[in-house]
N, C-alpha and C positions, 0 to 999 in steps of 0.2 A: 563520486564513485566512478573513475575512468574503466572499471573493469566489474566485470557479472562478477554478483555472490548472491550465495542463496541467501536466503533469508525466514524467518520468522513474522507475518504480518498479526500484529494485534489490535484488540481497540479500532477496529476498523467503523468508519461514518463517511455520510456522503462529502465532509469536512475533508480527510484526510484518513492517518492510520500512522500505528507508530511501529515500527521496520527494526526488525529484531536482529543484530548482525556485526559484526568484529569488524564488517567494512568502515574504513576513515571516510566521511563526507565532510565539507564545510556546510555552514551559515550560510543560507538563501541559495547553493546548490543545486541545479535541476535534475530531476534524477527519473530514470525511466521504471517504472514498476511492473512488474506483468505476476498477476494472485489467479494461482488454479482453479478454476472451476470445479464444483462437483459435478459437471456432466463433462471434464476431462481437457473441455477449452481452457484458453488464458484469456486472463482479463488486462489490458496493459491498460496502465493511468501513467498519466505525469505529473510532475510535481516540484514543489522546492522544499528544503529543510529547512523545518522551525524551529526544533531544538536538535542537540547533540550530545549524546550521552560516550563519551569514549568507553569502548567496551562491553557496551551495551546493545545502543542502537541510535535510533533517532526518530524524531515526528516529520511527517511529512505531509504539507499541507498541499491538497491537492489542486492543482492547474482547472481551471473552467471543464465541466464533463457533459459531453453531447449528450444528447438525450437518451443515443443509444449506450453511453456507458453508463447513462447515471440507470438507467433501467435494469441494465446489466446487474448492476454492483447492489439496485437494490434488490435483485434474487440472492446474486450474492449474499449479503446481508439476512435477507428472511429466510435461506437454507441455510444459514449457520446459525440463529434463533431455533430453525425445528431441530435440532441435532444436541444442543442443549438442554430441550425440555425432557 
């Protein structure tokens, strides 16, 4: 993906996330992600493409994550759990 598009993130884990979006990527791909916070920051991770669904989206299997993002991403994750129940 040479150029921003918004996107849809779902299925998100400390693995990866699969990336909701009309953008064309290829296979193995490096691709920069940044997912909103709900206290309004961005979260950027990196990543490569697992799979490719055209017209859909794609998986993206996440690049090694510091400790501060993996911290990050697990509030991430446990504020989108409270918001479900």
């Amino acid at each position: 993906m040479s150029h921003a598009h918004e996107a849809r993130v779902d299925d998100v884990s400390l693995g990866g996330c699969f990336v909701n979006t009309f953008g064309r990527v290829e296979l193995d791909e490096a691709v920069n992600l940044q997912i909103l916070k709900s206290s309004g920051g961005w979260l950027a991770l990196r990543g490569r493409v697992a799979s490719y669904h055209p017209g859909i989206g794609f998986g993206l299997s996440f690049d090694p994550l510091s400790e501060e993002e993996t911290a990050d991403l697990r509030e991430l994750l446990e504020t989108s759990e409270e918001k479900l129940i």
